[in-house]
C-alpha positions as CSV (number, residue, x, y, z in Angstrom):
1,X,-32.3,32.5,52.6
2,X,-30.5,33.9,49.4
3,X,-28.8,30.2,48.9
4,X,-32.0,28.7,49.0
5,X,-33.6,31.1,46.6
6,X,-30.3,30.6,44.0
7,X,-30.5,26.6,44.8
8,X,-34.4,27.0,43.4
9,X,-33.6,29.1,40.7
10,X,-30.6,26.9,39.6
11,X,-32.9,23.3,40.0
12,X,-35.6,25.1,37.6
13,X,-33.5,25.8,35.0
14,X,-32.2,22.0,35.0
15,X,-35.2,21.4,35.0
16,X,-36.7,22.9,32.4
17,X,-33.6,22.2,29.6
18,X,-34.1,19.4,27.4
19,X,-31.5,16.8,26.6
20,X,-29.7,17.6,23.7
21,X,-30.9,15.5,20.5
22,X,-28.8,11.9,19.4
23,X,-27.1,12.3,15.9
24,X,-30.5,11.6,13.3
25,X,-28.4,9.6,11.2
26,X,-26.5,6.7,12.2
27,X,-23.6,5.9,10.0
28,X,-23.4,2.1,10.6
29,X,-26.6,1.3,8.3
30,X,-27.3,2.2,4.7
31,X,-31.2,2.8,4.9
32,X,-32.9,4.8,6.9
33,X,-36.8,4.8,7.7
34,X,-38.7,8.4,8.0
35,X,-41.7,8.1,10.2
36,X,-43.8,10.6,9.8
37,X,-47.7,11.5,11.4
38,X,-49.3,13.2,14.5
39,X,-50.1,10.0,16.3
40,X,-47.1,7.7,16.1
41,X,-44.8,10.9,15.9
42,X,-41.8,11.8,13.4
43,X,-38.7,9.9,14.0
44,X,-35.5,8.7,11.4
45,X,-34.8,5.0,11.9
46,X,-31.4,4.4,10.8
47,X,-31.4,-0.1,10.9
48,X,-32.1,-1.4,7.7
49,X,-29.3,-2.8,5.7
50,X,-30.8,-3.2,2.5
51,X,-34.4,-1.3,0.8
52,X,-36.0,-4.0,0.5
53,X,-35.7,-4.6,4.0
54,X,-36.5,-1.5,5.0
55,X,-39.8,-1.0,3.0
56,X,-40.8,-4.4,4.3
57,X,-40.9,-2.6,7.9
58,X,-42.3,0.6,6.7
59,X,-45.5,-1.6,5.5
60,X,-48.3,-0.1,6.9
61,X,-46.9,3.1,8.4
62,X,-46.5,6.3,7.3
63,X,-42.8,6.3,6.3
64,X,-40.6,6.6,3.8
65,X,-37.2,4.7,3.2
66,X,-34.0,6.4,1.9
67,X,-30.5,6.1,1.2
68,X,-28.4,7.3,4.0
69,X,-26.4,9.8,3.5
70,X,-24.1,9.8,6.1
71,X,-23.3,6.0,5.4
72,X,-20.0,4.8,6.1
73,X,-18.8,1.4,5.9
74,X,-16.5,-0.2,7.6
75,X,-12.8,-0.8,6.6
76,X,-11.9,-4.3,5.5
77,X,-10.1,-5.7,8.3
78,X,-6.0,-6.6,6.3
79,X,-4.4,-9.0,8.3
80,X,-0.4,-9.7,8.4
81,X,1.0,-12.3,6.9
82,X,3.4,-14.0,9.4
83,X,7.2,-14.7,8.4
């Protein structure tokens, strides 16, 4: 009886934790999109590779586009010269 009461107690608290939250930013893109508003809810879209882009996607939402600061580009592959 007690490992059934600890199994119960032990299944409520998984289920009542949230998954932790993703990383907001994502460093692969240069713009990011805020969403923001009660019925479409607030959210950081991180996909855009240029402004213009981005505010051309933001048209007609509540949202903002911004530089991201957590940007970071990649390395320019060097390649070896062969001898």
């Amino acid at each position: 009886m007690k490992l059934l009461g600890a199994l119960l107690l032990a299944l409520s608290v998984l289920w009542m934790t949230r998954p932790a939250s993703a990383q907001t930013y994502d460093p692969s893109y240069p713009v990011c999109m805020h969403v923001y508003g009660a019925l479409i809810g607030e959210r950081m879209d991180c996909v855009f590779t240029s402004l213009d882009a981005c505010q051309a996607g933001a048209n007609g939402l509540p949202a903002t586009c911004l530089v991201n600061p957590y940007y970071a580009p990649r390395a320019a592959r060097r390649y070896r010269l062969e001898r």
